[in-house]
C-alpha positions in Angstrom: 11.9 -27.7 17.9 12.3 -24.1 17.0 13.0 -22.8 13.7 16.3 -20.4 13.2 16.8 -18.9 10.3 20.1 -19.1 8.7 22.7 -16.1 9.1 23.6 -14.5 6.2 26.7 -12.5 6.2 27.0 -8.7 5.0 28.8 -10.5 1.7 25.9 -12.5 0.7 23.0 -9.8 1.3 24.8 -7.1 -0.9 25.2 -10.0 -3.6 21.5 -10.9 -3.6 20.3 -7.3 -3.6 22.5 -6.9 -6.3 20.9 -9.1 -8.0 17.3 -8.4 -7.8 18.5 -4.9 -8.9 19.3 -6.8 -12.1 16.1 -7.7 -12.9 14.8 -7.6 -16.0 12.1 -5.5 -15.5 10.0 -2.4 -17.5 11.1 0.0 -15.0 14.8 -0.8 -14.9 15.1 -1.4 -18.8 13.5 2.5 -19.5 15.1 3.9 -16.7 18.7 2.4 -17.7 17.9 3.6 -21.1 17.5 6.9 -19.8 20.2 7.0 -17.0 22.7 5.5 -18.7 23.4 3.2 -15.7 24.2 -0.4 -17.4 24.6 -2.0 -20.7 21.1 -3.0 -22.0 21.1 -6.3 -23.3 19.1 -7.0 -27.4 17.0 -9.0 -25.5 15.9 -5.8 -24.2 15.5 -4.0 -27.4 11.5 -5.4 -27.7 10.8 -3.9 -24.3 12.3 -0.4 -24.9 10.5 -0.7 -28.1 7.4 -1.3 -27.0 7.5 1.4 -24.4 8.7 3.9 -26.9 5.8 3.2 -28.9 3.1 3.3 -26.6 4.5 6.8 -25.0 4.6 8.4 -28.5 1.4 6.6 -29.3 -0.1 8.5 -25.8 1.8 11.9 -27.1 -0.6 11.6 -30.2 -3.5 10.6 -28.5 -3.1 13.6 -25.8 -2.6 16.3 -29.2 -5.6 15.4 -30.5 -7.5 15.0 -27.8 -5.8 17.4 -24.8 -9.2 17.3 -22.3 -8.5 13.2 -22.0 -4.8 14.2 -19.5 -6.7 17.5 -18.0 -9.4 15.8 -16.1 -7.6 13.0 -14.7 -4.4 15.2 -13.9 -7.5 17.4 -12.3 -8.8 14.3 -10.2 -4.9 13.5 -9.1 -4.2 16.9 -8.3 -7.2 17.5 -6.0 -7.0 14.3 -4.2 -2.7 15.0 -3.8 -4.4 18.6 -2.5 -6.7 17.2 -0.1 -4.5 14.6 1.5 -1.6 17.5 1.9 -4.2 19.9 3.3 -5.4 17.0 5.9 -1.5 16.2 6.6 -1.1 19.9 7.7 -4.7 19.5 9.6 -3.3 16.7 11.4 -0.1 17.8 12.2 -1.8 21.3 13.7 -3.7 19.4 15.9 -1.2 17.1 17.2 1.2 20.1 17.9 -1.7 22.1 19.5 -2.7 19.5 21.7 0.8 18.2 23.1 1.3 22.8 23.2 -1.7 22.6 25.9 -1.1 19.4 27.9 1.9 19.7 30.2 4.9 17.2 29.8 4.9 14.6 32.2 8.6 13.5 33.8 
């Protein structure tokens, strides 16, 4: 016997996305903080706290001490340099080579 999966109407999967939007997450409390998009709940109060601190604790921290961002941000830079170099690379040669081989109906 086969399996089927249940059908789930157009109703019901915009519900249920809607929901896991709602998540109480990091990433959704800050950014709803920020945006402006919902009501934040107290609950959430500890979270945006906590973030708060640790960002102006990493402001402090990259005052002081300004070489601790520059060589990472070097590292990510390069390696966001390389891949975008080796994109274009890529797509050059994939457009040369279909340019030089003919079409075939």
């Amino acid at each position: 016997m086969f399996y089927c999966a249940k059908r789930v109407s157009k109703r019901e999967r915009l519900k249920r996305d809607y929901q896991l939007e709602e998540r109480k997450t990091p990433g959704n409390a800050v950014g709803a903080a920020f945006t402006n998009r919902r009501i934040l709940q107290p609950i959430e109060a500890r979270l945006l706290l906590t973030a708060g601190l640790l960002l102006a604790g990493l402001t402090a921290l990259l005052y002081f001490f300004p070489r601790v961002a520059a060589y990472p941000l070097m590292v990510a830079l390069a390696w966001i340099a390389i891949a975008l170099i080796y994109r274009s690379y890529k797509l050059y040669r994939n457009k040369a080579s279909r340019e030089v081989t003919p079409h075939q109906s």
